[in-house]
Backbone as CSV, one residue per row, in Angstrom:
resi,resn,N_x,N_y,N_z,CA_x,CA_y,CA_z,C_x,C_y,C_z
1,UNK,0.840,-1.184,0.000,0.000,0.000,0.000,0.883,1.246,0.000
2,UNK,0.424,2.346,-0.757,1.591,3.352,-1.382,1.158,4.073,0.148
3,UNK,1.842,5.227,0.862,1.312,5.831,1.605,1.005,7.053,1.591
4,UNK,-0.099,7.764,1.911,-0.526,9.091,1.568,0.556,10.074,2.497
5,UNK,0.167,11.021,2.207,1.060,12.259,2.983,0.069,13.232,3.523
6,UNK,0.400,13.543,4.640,-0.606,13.952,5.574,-0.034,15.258,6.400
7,UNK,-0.542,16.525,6.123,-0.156,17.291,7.374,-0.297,16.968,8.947
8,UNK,-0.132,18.117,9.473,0.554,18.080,11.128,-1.197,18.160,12.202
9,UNK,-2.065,19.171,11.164,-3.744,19.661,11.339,-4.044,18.838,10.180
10,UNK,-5.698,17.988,10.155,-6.726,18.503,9.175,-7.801,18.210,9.606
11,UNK,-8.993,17.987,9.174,-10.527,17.805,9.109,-10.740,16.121,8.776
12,UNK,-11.680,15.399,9.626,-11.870,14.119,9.321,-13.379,14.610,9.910
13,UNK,-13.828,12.956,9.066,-15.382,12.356,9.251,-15.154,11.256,10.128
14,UNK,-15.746,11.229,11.233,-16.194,9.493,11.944,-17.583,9.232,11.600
15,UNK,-17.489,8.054,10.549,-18.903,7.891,10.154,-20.178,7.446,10.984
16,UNK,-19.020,6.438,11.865,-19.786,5.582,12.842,-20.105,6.066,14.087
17,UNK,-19.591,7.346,13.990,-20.241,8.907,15.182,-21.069,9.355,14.913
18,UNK,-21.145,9.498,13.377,-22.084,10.200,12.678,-21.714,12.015,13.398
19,UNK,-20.026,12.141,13.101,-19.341,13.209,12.933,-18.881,13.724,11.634
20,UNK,-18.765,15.191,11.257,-18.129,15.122,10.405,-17.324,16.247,10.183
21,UNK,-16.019,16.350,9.694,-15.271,17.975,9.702,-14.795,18.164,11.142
22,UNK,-14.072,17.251,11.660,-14.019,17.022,13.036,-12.386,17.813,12.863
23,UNK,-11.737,18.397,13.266,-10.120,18.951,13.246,-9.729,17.689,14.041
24,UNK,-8.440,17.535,13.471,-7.519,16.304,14.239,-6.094,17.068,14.028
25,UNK,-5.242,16.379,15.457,-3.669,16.610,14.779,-3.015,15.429,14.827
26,UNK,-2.307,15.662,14.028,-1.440,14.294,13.972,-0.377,14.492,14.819
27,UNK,-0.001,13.292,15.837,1.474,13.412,16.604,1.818,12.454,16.741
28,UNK,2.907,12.146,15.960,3.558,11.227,15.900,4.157,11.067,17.234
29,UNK,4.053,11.968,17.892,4.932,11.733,19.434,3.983,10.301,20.194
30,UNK,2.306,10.597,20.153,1.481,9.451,20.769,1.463,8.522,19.963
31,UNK,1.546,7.565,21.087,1.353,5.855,20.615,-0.296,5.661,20.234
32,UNK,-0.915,5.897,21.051,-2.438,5.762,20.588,-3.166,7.056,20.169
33,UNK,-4.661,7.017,19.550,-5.395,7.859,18.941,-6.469,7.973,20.316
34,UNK,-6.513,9.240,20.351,-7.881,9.804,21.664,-8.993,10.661,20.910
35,UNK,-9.966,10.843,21.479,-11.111,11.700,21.291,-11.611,12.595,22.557
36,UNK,-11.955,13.038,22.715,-12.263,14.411,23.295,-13.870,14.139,24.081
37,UNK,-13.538,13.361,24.683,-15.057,13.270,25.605,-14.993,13.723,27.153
38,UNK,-15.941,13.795,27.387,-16.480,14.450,29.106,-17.422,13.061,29.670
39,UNK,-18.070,13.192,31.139,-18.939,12.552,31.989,-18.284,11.198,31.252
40,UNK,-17.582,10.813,31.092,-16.905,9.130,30.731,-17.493,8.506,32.005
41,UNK,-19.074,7.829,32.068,-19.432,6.993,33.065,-19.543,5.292,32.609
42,UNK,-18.851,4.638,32.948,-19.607,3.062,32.686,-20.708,2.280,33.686
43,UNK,-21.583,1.756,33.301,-22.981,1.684,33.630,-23.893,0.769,32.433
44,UNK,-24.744,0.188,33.190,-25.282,-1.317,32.217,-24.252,-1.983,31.261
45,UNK,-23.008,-2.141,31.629,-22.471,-2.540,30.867,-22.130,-1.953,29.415
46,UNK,-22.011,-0.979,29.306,-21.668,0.076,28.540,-21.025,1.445,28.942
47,UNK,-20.308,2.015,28.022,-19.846,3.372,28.627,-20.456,4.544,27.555
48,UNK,-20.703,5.579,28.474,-21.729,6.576,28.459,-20.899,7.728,28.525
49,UNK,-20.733,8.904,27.207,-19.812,9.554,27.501,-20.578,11.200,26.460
50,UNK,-19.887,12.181,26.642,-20.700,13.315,25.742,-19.160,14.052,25.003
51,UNK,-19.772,13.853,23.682,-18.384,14.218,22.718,-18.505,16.216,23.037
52,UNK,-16.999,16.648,23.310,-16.544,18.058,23.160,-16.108,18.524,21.976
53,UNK,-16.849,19.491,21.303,-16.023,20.224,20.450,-16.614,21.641,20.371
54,UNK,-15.986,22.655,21.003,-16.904,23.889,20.582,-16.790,24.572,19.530
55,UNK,-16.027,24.609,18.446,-16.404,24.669,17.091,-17.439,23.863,16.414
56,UNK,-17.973,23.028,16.658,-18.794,22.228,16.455,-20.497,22.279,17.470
57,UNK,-20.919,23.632,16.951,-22.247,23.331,17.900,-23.088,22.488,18.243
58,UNK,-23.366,21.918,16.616,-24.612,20.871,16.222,-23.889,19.326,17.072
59,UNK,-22.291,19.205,16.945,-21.807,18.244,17.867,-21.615,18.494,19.380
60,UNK,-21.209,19.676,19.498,-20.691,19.487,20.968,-21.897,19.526,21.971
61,UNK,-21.288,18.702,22.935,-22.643,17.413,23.648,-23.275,16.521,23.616
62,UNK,-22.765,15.889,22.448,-23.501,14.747,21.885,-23.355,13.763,22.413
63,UNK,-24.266,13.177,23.135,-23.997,11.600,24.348,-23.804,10.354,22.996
64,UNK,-22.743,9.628,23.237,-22.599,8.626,23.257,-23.066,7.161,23.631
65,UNK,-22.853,6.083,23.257,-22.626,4.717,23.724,-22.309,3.879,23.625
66,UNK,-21.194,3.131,23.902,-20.233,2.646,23.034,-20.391,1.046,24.358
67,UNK,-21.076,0.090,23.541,-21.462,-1.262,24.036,-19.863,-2.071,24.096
68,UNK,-19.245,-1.877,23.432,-18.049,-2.770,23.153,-16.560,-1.925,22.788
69,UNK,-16.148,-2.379,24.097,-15.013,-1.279,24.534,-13.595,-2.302,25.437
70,UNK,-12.800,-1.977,25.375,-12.321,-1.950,26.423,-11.046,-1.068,27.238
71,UNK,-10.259,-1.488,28.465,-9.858,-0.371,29.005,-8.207,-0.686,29.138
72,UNK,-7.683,0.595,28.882,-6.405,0.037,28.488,-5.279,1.469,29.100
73,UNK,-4.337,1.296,29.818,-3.681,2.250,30.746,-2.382,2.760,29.586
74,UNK,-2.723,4.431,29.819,-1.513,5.215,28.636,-0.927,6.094,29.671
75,UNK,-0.045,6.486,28.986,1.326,6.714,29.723,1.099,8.409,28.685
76,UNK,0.924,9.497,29.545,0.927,11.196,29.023,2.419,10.795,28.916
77,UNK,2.477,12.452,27.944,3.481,13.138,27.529,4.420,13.345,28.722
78,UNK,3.536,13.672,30.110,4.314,13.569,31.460,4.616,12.634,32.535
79,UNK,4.281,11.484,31.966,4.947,10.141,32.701,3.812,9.550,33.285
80,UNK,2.421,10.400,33.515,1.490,9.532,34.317,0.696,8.716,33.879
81,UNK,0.426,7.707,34.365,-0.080,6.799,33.711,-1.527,6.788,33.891
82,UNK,-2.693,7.027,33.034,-3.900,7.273,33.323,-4.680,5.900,32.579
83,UNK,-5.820,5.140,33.416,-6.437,4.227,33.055,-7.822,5.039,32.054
84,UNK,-8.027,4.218,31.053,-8.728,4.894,29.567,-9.657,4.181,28.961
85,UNK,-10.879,4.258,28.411,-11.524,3.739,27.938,-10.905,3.673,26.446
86,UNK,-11.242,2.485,25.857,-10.943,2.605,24.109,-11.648,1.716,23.262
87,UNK,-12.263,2.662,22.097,-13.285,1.872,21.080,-13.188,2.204,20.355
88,UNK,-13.704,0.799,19.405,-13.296,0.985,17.580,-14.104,1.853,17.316
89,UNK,-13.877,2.357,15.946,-14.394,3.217,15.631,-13.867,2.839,13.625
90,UNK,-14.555,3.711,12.943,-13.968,4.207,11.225,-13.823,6.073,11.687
91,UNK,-12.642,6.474,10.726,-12.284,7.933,10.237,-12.172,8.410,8.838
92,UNK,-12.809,8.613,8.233,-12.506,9.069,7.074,-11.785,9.734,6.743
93,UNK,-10.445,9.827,5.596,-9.959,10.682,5.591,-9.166,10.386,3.924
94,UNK,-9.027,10.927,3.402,-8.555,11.180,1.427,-9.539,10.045,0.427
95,UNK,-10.976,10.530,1.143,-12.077,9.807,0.770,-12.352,8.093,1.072
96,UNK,-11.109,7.878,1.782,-11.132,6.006,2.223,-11.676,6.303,3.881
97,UNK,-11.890,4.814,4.136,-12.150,5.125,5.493,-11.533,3.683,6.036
98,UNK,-11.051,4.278,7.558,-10.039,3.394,8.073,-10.557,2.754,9.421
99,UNK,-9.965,1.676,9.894,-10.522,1.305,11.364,-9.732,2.440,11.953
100,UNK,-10.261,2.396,13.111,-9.275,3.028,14.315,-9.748,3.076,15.529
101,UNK,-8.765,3.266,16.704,-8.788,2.449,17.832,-8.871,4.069,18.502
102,UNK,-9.936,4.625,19.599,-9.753,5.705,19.966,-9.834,5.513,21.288
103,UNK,-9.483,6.266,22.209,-9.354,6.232,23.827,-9.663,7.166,24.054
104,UNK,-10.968,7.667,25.075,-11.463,8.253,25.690,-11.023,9.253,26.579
105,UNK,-10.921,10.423,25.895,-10.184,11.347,27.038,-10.694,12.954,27.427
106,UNK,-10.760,13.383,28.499,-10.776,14.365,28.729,-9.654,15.366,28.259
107,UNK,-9.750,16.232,26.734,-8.580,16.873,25.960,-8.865,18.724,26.509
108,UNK,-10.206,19.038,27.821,-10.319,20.188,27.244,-9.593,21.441,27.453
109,UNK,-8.348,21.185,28.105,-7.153,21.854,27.847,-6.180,21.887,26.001
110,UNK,-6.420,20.700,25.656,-5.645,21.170,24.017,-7.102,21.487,23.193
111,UNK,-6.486,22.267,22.081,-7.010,22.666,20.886,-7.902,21.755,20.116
112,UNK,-7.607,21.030,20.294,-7.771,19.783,18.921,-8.431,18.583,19.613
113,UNK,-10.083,18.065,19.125,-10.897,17.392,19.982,-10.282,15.440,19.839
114,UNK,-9.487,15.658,18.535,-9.165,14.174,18.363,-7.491,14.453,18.361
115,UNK,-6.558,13.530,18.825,-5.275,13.096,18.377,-4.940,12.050,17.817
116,UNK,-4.766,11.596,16.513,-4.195,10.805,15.811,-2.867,10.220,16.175
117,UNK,-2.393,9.508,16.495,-0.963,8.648,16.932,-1.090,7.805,16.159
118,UNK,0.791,7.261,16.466,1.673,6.690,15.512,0.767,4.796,15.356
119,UNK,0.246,4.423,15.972,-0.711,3.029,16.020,-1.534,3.122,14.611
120,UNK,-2.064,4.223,14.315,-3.017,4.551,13.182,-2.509,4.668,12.166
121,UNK,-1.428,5.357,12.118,-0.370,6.139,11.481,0.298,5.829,10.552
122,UNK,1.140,4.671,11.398,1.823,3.657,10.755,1.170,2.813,9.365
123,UNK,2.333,2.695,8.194,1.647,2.424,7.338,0.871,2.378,6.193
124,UNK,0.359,3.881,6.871,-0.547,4.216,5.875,-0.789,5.738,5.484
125,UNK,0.624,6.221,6.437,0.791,7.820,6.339,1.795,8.052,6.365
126,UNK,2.680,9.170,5.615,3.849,9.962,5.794,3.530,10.940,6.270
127,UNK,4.087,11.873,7.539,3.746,13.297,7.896,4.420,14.223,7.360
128,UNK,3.653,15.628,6.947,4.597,16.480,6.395,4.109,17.580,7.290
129,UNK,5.206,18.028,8.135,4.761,19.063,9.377,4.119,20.581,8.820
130,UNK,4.785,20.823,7.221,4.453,21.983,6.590,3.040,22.165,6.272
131,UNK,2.372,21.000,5.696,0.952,21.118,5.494,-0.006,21.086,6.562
132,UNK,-1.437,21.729,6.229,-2.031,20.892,6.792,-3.574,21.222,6.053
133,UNK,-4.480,20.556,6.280,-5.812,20.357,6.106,-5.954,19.615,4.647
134,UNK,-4.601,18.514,4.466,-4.599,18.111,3.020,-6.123,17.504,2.998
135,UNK,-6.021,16.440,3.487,-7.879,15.582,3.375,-8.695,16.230,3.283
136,UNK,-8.785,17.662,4.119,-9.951,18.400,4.088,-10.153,19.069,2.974
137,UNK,-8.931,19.928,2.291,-9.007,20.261,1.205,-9.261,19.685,0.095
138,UNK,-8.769,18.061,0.230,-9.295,17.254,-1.031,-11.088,17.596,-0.984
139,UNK,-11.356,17.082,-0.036,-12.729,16.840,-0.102,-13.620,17.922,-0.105
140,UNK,-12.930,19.305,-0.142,-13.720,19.971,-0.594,-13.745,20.093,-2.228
141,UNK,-11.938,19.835,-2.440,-12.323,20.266,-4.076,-13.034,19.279,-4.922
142,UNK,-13.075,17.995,-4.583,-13.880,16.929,-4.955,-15.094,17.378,-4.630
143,UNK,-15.811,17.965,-3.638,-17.598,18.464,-3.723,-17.453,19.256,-4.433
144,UNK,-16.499,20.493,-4.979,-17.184,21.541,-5.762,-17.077,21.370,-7.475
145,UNK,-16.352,19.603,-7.839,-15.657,19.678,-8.757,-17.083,18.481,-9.486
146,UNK,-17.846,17.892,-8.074,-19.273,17.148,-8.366,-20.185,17.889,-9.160
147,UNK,-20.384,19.265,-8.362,-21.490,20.164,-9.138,-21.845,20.234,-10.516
148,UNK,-22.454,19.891,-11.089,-22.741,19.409,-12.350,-23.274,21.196,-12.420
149,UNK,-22.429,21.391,-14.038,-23.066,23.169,-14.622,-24.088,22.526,-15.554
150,UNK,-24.759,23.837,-15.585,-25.816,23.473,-16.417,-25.409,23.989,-18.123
């Protein structure tokens, strides 16, 4: 598989969120991929959580429920080791869509509601720190390039 090239920022879809235009950054520094949730409660055997994004009105608050999960301990940028929820998920991104493994986190100190890490990464991306919003930009010029003229 050839690998795409990917800026440092861009815009993704989680279909199976039924998100879309979500900002992500890529850091190759993390081992795993997180998402940006609050109230992370588990209960009936499921975990119950409300997605953050305040660029995102129509999303931010959106409760969750994610039946099939499990929990898996990451190690921050600062040595501590925090126990994490994590579930599959798809991301769309240069019109394909990929599995991916996300872990549940309270982000609302950084910018950016999702982090992409090197687990996802691998493979199937080159980073280029200079760009960014390549995917997003594809997919816009691919909608405006659909418009059929009359």
């Amino acid at each position: 598989m050839e690998k795409i090239v990917i800026g440092r920022f861009d815009k993704a879809d989680f279909p199976a969120l039924q998100l879309n235009d979500i900002a992500i950054k890529i850091d190759t520094g993390a081992y795993t991929s997180s998402i940006h949730c609050d109230n992370i409660i588990e209960k009936d055997d499921a975990i119950h959580c409300t997605f953050l994004d305040d660029e995102h009105p129509l999303y931010n608050g959106k409760e969750f429920v994610f039946e099939d999960y499990d929990i898996v301990f990451v190690r921050s940028s600062n040595g501590i080791i925090q126990k994490r929820y994590q579930v599959q998920s798809n991301i769309k991104l240069f019109g394909k869509v990929f599995k991916i493994s996300l872990s549940l986190s309270s982000r609302q100190e950084m910018r950016f509601p999702v982090l992409i890490g090197r687990k996802f990464l691998t493979k199937k991306f080159i980073v280029d720190t200079e760009l960014i919003d390549v995917s997003y930009n594809k997919k816009l010029d691919e909608d405006t390039n659909s418009i059929k003229k009359p």
